[in-house]
Structures are given as structure tokens and as C-alpha cells.
C-alpha positions in Angstrom: -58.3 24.5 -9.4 -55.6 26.9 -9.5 -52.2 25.4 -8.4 -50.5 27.5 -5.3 -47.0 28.3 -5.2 -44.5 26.2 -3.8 -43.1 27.6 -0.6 -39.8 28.5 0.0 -38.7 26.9 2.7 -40.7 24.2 4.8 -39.7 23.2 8.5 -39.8 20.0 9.6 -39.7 17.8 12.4 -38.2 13.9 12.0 -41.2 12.4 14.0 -44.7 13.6 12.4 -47.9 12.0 12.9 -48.7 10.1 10.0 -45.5 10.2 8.4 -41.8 10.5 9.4 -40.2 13.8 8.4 -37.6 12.4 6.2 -40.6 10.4 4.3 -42.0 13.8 3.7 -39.4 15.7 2.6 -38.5 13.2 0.0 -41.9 13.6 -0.9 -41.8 17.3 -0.6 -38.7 17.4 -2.9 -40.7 15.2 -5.9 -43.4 18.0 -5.7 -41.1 21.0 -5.2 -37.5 20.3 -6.0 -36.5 24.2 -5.3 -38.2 24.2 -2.2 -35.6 24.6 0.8 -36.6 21.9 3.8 -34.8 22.3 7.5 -35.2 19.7 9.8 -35.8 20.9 13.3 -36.0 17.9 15.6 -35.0 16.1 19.2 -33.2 13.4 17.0 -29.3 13.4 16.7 -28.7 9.9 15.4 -26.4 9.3 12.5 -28.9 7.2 10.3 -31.6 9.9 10.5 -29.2 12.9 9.9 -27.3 11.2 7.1 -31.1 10.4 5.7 -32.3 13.5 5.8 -29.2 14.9 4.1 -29.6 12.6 1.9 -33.7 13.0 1.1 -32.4 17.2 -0.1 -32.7 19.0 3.7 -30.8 21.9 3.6 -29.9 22.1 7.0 -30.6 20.0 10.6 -30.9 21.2 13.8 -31.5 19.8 17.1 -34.1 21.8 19.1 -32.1 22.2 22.3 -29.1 23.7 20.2 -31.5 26.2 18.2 -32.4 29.1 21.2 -34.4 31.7 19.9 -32.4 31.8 16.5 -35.1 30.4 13.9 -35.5 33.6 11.4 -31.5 33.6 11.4 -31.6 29.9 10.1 -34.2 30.7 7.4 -32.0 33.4 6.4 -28.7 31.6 6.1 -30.8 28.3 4.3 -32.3 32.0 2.3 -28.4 32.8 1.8 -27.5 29.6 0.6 -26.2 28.0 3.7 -26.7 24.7 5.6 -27.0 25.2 9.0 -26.2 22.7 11.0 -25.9 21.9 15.1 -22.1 21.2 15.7 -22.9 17.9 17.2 -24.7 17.1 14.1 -22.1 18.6 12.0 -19.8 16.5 13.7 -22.0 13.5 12.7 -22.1 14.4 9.2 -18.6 15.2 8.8 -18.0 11.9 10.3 -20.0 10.0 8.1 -18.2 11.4 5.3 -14.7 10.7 6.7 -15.8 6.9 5.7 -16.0 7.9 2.3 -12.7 7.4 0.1 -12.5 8.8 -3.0 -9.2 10.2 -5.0 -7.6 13.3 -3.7 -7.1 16.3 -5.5 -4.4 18.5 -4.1 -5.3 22.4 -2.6 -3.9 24.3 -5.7 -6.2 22.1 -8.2 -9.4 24.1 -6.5 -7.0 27.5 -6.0 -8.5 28.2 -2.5 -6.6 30.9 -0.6 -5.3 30.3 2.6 -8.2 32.7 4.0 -11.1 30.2 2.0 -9.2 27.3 3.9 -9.6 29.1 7.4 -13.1 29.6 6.0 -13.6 25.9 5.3 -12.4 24.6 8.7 -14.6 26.8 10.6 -17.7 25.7 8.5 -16.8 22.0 9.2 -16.6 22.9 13.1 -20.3 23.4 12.5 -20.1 27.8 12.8 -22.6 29.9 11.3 -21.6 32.7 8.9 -22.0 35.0 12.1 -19.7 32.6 14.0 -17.4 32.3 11.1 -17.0 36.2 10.7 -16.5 36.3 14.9 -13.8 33.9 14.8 -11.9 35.0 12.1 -12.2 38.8 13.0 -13.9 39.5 9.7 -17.4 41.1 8.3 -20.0 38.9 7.7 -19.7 40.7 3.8 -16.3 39.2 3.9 -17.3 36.2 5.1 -20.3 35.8 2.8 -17.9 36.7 -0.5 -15.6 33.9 0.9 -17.9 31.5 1.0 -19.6 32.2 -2.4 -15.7 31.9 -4.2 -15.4 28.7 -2.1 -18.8 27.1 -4.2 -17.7 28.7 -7.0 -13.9 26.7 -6.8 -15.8 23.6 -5.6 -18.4 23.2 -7.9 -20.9 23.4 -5.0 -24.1 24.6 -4.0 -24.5 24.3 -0.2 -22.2 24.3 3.1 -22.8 20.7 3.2 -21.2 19.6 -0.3 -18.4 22.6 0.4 -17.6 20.6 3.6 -18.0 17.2 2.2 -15.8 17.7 -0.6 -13.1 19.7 1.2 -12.9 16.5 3.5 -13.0 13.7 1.1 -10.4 15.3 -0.9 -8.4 16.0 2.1 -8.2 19.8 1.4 -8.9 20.2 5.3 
């Protein structure tokens, strides 16, 4: 039998029948390491979100916070992002606060002032869209930004760009 293709992106929700969410992404990510998971869910605990995170999702959403926005959050997962709720943002950026690692100071990474602003809006939880709104900027702009950002970092998602930029105290 001829194996399919992987997909790109699978949705998820924490509580499935049979098994939880987070037990099948892990599961998921074995199979299909480049596959892209988003967990859509009613749950904004800290232990599942930091699970999850932790299991390879690429971004977490609470249901009541999502509206009609689901093909915009495949994009920006498509684009490279993390989306995340802001309360669950909050929850993440919280959980790495705890974490104490040495500092490295701003000008070791050489992010501009304008990546900073950039980096501060991403850990208030905003969306590219958002990001671009706030800061009076195309979401081109905002996009190149974000890539040079990685690139400085040594990142690959919103996630680790945020985590880092916290646990070095570069925001």
C-alpha cells in the first residue's frame, strides 16, 4: 500500500475521544515531524498549554478567542508564525519568566530598535495583522521584521523568538 502524504497542518482539539490532543500530536509529530499542529480548544490551563508547546504545536488557541479567523491562522502557522490567544500568550510568556538562564545583552543579537517594538508586540500575543496595525506599518514590513528577528535569534517560530527575547531579558 502506497504511503499518503503527510499533511501540512493538522487541527486539534485538547479533549478527543479516545485520546487527548496533546497525546496525539506527540504522536503525530513521531510520524510527521514537518507537519504543522494547532491546537484549537476550550482549555486555557497552564499545564496543557505549556504541554502542548511542548509536544511541537505551532500555535494554541482558545475557541471563544478565534471568531471567524481560522484560514488566517493556517496562513500565519503557513507563514511561519505561532499564533497564539493573548490570554494564552500571556500564560506562555509567563511560564517562561520562571526560566533563568544567562543574559545576553541587546547588541549581542543586533536587533534594531524597530525589531524590539516588533518583539514586544509579538509577546502581547498580536498577530502580524495586529502587529502591522499597531505599529503603523505594512504587513511586508512587518513580515521582513520578523524574518531578520529569527534570523538574529537563531529561531524558527514566534514562540522561541518570544521565549528567548524574554529569558535573555532583551524585552
Amino acid at each position: 500500500m502506497k504511503n499518503s502524504p503527510a499533511p501540512n497542518i493538522v487541527l486539534l482539539d485538547v479533549q478527543l475521544p479516545g485520546m487527548d490532543g496533546i497525546s496525539a500530536l506527540s504522536e503525530i509529530k513521531k510520524m510527521s515531524p514537518e507537519t504543522s499542529a494547532i491546537i484549537l480548544t476550550a482549555f486555557d490551563d497552564s499545564d496543557k498549554i505549556f504541554k502542548a508547546m511542548c509536544s511541537g504545536a505551532s500555535g494554541y488557541l482558545l475557541k471563544s478567542g478565534l471568531k471567524d479567523e481560522i484560514s488566517y491562522v493556517i496562513r500565519e502557522v503557513i507563514d511561519g508564525g505561532a499564533p497564539m490567544t493573548p490570554t494564552v500568550a500571556k500564560k506562555v510568556l509567563s511560564q517562561f519568566s520562571n526560566i533563568h538562564t544567562p543574559t545576553k545583552s541587546v547588541k549581542d543579537y543586533k536587533l534594531s530598535d524597530r525589531e524590539i517594538e516588533v518583539l514586544r508586540c509579538m509577546a502581547d500575543g498580536l498577530i502580524k495583522k495586529e502587529i502591522a496595525h499597531e505599529l503603523h506599518l505594512s504587513i511586508h514590513t512587518i513580515n521582513s521584521h520578523i524574518r531578520s528577528i529569527y534570523a538574529k535569534l537563531h529561531v524558527d517560530t514566534n514562540t522561541g523568538a518570544v521565549a528567548k527575547s524574554i529569558r535573555e531579558q532583551i524585552i
